[in-house]
TORBA-633488 format. One record per residue (C-alpha): x, y, z. Coordinates in steps of 0.05 Angstrom, whole numbers, padded with zeros to 5 digits, always signed. Layout:
<nodes>
XYZ/...
</nodes>
This chain:
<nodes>
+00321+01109-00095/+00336+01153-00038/+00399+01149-00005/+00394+01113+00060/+00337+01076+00038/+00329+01006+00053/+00333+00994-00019/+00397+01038-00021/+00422+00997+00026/+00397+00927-00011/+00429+00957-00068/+00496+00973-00047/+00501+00908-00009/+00494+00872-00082/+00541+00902-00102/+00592+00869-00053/+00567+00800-00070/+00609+00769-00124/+00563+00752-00187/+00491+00764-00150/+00492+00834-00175/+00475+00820-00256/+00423+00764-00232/+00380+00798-00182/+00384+00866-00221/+00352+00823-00281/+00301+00797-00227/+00298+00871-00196/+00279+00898-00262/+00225+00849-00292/+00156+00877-00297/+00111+00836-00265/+00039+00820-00296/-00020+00856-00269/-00060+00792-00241/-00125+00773-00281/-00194+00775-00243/-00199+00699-00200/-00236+00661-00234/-00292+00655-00181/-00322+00713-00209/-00332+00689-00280/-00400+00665-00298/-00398+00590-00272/-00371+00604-00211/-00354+00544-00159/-00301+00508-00115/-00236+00477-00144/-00169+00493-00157/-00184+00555-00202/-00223+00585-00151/-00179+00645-00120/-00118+00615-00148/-00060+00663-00150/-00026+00665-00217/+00039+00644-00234/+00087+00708-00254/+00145+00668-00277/+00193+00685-00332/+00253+00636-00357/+00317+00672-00355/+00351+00694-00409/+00391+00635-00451/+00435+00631-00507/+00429+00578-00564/+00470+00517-00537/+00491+00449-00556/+00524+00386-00511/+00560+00347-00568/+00592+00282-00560/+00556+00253-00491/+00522+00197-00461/+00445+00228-00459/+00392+00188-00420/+00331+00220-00440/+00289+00189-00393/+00244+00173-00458/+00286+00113-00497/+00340+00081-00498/+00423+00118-00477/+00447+00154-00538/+00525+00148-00538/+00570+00216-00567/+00513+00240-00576/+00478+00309-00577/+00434+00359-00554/+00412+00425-00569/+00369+00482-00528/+00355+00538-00572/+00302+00596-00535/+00291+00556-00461/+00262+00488-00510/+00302+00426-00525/+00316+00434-00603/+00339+00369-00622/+00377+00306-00586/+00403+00241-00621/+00467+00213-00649/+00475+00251-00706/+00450+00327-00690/+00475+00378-00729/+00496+00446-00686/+00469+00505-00704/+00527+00565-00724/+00531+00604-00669/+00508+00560-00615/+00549+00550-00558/+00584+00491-00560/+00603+00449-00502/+00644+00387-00513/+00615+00333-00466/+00663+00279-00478/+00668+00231-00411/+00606+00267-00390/+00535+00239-00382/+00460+00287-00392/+00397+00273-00362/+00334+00312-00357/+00337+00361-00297/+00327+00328-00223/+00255+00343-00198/+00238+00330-00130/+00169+00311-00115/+00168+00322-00041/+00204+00378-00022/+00185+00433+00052/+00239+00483+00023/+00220+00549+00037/+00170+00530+00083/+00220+00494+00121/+00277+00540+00106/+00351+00541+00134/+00360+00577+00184/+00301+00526+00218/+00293+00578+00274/+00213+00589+00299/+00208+00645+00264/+00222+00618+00201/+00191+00552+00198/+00121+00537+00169/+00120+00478+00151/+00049+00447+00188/-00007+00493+00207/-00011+00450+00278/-00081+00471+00305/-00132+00425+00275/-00129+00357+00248/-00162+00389+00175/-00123+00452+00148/-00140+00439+00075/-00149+00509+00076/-00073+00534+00082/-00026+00531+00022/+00046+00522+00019/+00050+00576-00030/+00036+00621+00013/+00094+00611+00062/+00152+00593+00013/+00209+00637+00032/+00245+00642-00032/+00323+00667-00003/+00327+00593+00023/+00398+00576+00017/+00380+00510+00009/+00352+00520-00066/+00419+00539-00084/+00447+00479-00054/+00389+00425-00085/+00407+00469-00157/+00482+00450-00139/+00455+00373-00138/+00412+00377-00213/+00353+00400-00187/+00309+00439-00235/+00232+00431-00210/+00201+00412-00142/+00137+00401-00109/+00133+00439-00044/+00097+00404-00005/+00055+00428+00073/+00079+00381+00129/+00042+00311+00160/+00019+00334+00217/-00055+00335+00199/-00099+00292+00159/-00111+00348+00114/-00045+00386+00115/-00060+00432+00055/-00049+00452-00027/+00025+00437-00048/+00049+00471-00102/+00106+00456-00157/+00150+00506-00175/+00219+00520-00219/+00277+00525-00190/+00300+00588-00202/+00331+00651-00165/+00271+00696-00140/+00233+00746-00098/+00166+00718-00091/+00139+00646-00096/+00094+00667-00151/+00153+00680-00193/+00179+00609-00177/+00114+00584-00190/+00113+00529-00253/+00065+00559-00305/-00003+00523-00307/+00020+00458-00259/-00047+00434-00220/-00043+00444-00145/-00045+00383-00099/-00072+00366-00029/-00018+00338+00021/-00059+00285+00063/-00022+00244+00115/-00045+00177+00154/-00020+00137+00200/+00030+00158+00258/+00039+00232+00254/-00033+00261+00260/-00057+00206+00318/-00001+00223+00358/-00001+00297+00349/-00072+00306+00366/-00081+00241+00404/-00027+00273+00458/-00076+00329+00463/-00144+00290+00482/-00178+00297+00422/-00191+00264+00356/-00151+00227+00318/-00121+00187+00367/-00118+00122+00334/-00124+00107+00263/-00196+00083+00267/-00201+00168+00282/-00162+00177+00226/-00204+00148+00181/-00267+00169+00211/-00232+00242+00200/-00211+00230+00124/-00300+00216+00116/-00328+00273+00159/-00285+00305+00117/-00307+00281+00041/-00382+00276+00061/-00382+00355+00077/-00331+00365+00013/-00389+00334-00029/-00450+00371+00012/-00413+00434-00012/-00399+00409-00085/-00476+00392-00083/-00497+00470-00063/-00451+00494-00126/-00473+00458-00169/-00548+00468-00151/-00531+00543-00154/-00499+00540-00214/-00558+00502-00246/-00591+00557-00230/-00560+00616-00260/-00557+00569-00319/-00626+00571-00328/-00626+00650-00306/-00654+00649-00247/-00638+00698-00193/-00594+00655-00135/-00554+00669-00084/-00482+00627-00082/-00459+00592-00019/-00409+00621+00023/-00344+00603+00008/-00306+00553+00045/-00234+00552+00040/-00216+00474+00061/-00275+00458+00029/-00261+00485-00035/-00191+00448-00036/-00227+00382-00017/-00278+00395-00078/-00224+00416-00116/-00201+00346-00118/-00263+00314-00126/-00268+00348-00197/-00209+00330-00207/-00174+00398-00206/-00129+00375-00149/-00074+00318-00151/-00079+00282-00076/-00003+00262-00049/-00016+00227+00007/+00039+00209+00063/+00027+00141+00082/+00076+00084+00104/+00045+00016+00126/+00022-00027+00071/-00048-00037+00098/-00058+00039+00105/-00048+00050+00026/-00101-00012+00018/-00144+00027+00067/-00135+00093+00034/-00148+00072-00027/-00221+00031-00005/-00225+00112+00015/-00207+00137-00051/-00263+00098-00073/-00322+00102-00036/-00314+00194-00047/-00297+00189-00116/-00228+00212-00122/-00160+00184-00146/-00092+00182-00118/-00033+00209-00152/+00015+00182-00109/+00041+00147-00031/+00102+00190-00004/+00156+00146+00035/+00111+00089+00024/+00172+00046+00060/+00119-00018+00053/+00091-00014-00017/+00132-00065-00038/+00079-00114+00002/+00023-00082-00041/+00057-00075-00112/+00000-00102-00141/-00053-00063-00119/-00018+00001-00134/-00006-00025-00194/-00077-00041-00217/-00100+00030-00190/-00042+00069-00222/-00016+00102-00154/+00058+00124-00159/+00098+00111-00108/+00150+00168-00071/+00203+00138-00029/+00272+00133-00008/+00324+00094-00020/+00359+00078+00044/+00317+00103+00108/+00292+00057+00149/+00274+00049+00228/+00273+00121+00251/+00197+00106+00274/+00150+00049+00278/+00123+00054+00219/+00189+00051+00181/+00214-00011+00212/+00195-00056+00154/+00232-00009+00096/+00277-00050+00046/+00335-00024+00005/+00298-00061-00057/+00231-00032-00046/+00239+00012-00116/+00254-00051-00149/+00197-00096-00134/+00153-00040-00151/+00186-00018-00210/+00177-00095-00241/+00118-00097-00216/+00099-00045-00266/+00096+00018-00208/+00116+00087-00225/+00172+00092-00176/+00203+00159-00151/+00263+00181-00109/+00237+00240-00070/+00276+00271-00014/+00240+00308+00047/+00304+00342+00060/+00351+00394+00043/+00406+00341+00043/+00385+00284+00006/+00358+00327-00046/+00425+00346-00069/+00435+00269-00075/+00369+00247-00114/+00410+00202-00164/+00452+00166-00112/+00386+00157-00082/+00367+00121-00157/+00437+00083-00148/+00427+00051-00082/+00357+00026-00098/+00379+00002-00166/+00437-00038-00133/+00396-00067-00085/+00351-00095-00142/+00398-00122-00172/+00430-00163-00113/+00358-00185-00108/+00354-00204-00180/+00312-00155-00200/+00355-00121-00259/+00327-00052-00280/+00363-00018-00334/+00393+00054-00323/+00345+00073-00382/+00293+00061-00330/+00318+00076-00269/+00335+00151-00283/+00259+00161-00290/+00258+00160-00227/+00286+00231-00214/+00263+00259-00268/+00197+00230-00318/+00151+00197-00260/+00167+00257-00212/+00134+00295-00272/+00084+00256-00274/+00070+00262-00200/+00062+00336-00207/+00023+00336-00268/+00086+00372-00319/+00098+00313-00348/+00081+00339-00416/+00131+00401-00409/+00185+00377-00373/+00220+00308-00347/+00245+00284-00406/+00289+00305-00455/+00245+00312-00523/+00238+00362-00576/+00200+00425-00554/+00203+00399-00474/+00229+00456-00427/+00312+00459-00442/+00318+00425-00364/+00384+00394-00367/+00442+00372-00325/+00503+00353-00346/+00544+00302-00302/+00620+00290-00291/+00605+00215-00287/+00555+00164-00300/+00495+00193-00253/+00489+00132-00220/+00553+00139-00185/+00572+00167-00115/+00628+00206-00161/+00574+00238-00199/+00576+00311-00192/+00528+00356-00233/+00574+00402-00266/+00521+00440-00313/+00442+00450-00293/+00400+00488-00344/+00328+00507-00329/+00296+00525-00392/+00364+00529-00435/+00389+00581-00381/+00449+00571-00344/+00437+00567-00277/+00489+00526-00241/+00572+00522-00265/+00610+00482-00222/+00663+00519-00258/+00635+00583-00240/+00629+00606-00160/+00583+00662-00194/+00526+00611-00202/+00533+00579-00133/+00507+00616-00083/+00459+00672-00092/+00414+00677-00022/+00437+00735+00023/+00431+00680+00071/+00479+00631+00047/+00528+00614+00107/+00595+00647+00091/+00561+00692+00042/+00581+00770+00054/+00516+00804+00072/+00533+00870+00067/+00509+00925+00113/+00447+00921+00118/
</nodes>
C-alpha cells in the first residue's frame, strides 16, 4: 500500500493497538465471495424475502479442538449435567455429557466451580444502528418520515466498529437480532447476525437466518405522527394503518402470482414493478418473513393478533410485552413468544402495569418466554435479567427450574430468530456457541469468563487482547489517523 495512504495509516495505527493487530489482519485478509445473481431474476420471479436479498459473507474464525471438563453445563436442551463435559472440535459442539472422553490434543480447560450455557442471544438488539457514540450522525435507528417504511432494512445501516458489541461479547453474547426502531407501524426487515469482530454487516450476517419485519403499535407511532397532524394519531389510525397496509401487500402478491402463472404456461408477460415495502410485507405473507412486533398493552396483542388473522400471517413474537401476563392464554394457544424484561416498568404509560413475575406466569402458562434487552447495557446483563424474573416467580409461587429458565437467553431467543436448529442449545453438531461462567449464571456474581462463537475464542476475561477491539472503544489508543 502506498505510504501515506489511508490504509498506511489504518495499518500502522493497528499496529499500536495491543492484540487487534493478528485479528483484523485475519479479517483484512479473507477473500470475500463474489455475490450470486438475486434471486429475482431466476425463472419464478416474485416478492419475499429472497427477492434482492444480500448474501451473507460470513466465515467462523479460526478454532482449535477444545474441551470444558469437570462443569456444571445447562444445555438449554435437558436436564444440568454436574463435572461434566464438553467438547468443540472445527466451530461444532462434538460431544457434552457426564462421561465425555477428550480427544488427545484438545485443549483442555478445567472448569471446576464453573458453570456452561449456550451462548447469550439477544433478540432485540439497535446496535450498530444505534451505535455509541449516539451523536446525529451516527444514529439510524428509525427511518422517521412515514408511518410505513417496510422498505428500509437494518442491515443496511449496522455500523459494525460499535464498541458496544465488544461490551455485549464481554456479557456472553454470541448472536443477536438487530432490530429498526418503533417509530412507525412498519419500521422495517431486522436482521440476526453473529457476534463477531468485522468490517461489513454482511460478514456479521448469520448464514441462512430468515429476515423479519419490526412492526410497532400502540404509543410510539400515534404520538410521533399524531404530533404532526396526520395519521396515526390514535390507535384506531393505527390499526386502520396496519390494513391499508396488508390489503395493498396482498393486491401486489395477487399481480405476482398472476404473472408468474403466466410465464408458467409460456406466455409472454410483463412483471409488475417492484415495490420495496411491499415486497417485505408479501414477504411475510409467504411466510418468508418472521413479524416481531413491539407491542405493550394486553389488549393491543389481542387486537394484533384478530389482525394476524384476518391477512393471513403469523406472529413470531410481542417485544416488551410488559402486559402479556393478562393474556397468557391466548398467546399460548396461538404460539406467540413473548420478548420482555425483567425489571422495567413505568417509564411511559403503557408500561405502568409491568410485573417483576410477568416471565413466570407466562412461562407456566406454557409461553416461550425471552429476556431481550433494547440496550447496550442490559445486554451485557441478559442472565441477571433471567435471575430477577425467576426470583420473582418464585416469591409468587410460581417455581421454574434453572433448566428452564436459561432458555430464556439462549433456546427461545433462537427460536425467535428462526436458528433454532443451529444454535441455542448445546447439542451435538449445533454451532460451538458457548460461555463459560465464574458462577452459577443466575447470580449477580456471575461473570462470563470464556465466550466461544463457533468453537473460536472470542472473549478471555483473562486476556485484555480479546476485550476491546473497535477503534472506537473509549480509552482505546486510536492511533494517528
Amino acid at each position: 500500500m502506498p505510504h501515506g495512504s489511508s490504509a498506511h495509516r489504518f495499518a500502522k495505527a493497528l499496529r499500536k493497538v495491543p492484540g487487534r493487530v493478528a485479528i483484523m489482519t485475519a479479517l483484512l485478509t479473507v477473500p470475500f465471495p463474489a455475490s450470486p445473481a438475486l434471486a429475482g431474476s431466476s425463472a419464478k420471479a416474485g416478492p419475499g424475502a429472497e427477492y434482492g436479498s444480500y448474501p451473507s459473507t460470513y466465515k467462523p474464525l479460526p478454532s482449535r479442538e477444545t474441551a470444558i471438563v469437570n462443569a456444571s453445563i445447562l444445555t438449554a436442551a435437558g436436564a444440568l449435567i454436574e463435572h461434566g463435559t464438553i467438547v468443540m472440535r472445527q466451530g461444532r459442539i462434538l460431544a457434552v455429557g457426564k462421561d465425555v472422553p477428550v480427544p488427545a490434543g484438545a485443549v483442555t480447560i478445567d472448569g471446576t466451580g464453573k458453570w456452561v450455557t449456550p451462548g447469550v442471544i439477544d433478540a432485540h438488539s439497535h446496535l450498530g444502528v444505534f451505535p455509541a457514540p449516539a451523536v446525529k450522525g451516527q444514529v439510524d435507528l428509525n427511518e422517521n418520515v412515514a408511518p410505513n417504511t417496510a422498505e428500509v432494512w437494518a442491515e443496511h445501516a449496522i455500523w459494525p466498529q460499535d464498541p458496544n458489541f465488544d461490551r455485549v461479547r464481554a456479557g456472553g453474547v454470541t448472536s443477536m437480532l438487530i432490530l429498526p426502531g418503533s417509530s412507525n407501524l412498519f419500521g422495517g426487515r431486522g436482521v440476526a447476525i453473529k457476534n463477531v469482530p468485522a468490517l461489513t454487516a454482511q460478514a456479521m450476517k448469520f448464514p441462512g437466518a430468515p429476515y423479519d419485519l419490526k412492526m410497532a403499535c400502540g404509543e410510539n407511532p400515534k404520538s410521533r405522527y399524531g404530533s404532526r397532524g396526520r395519521s396515526p394519531a390514535t390507535r384506531m389510525g393505527n390499526v386502520a394503518g396496519y390494513r391499508k397496509a396488508w390489503i395493498d401487500a396482498a393486491d401486489y402478491l395477487r399481480k405476482w402470482d398472476a404473472y408468474n402463472e403466466k410465464t408458467a404456461r409460456g406466455e409472454d408477460a410483463a412483471p409488475p414493478k417492484r415495490d420495496l415495502a411491499l415486497e417485505t410485507l408479501a414477504g411475510v405473507l409467504k411466510g418468508e418473513i418472521l413479524v416481531q412486533n413491539h407491542c405493550y398493552r394486553a389488549d393491543e396483542m389481542a387486537t394484533m393478533i384478530d389482525l394476524s388473522k384476518e391477512f393471513g400471517y403469523r406472529i413470531t413474537a410481542f417485544h416488551h410485552a410488559t402486559e402479556a401476563y393478562k393474556v397468557a392464554g391466548l398467546l399460548a394457544a396461538n404460539g406467540i413468544c413473548v420478548a420482555t424484561w425483567a425489571d422495567h416498568w413505568g417509564f411511559k404509560m403503557e408500561a405502568y402495569d409491568a410485573i417483576e413475575e410477568n416471565a413466570a406466569i407466562l412461562a407456566k402458562a406454557g409461553v416461550c418466554v425471552v429476556m431481550h434487552s433494547d440496550s447496550a447495557e442490559r445486554a451485557q446483563r441478559l442472565n441477571v435479567q433471567a435471575a430477577i424474573a425467576l426470583a420473582a416467580g418464585r416469591r409468587a409461587g410460581i417455581d421454574i427450574p434453572k433448566t428452564e429458565a436459561v432458555k430464556w437467553f439462549t433456546a427461545y431467543p433462537a427460536r425467535i430468530m428462526g436458528v433454532a436448529d443451529r444454535t441455542g442449545t448445546l447439542e451435538p453438531g449445533k454451532m460451538a456457541d458457548v460461555v463459560m461462567w465464574n458462577h452459577d449464571p443466575f447470580s449477580i456474581y456471575a461473570i462470563a469468563e470464556k465466550v466461544f462463537i463457533d468453537g473460536a475464542l472470542v472473549f478471555d476475561a483473562d486476556d485484555p487482547a480479546t476485550q476491546h477491539r473497535s477503534d472506537f472503544e473509549l480509552g482505546q489508543p486510536a492511533g494517528d489517523l
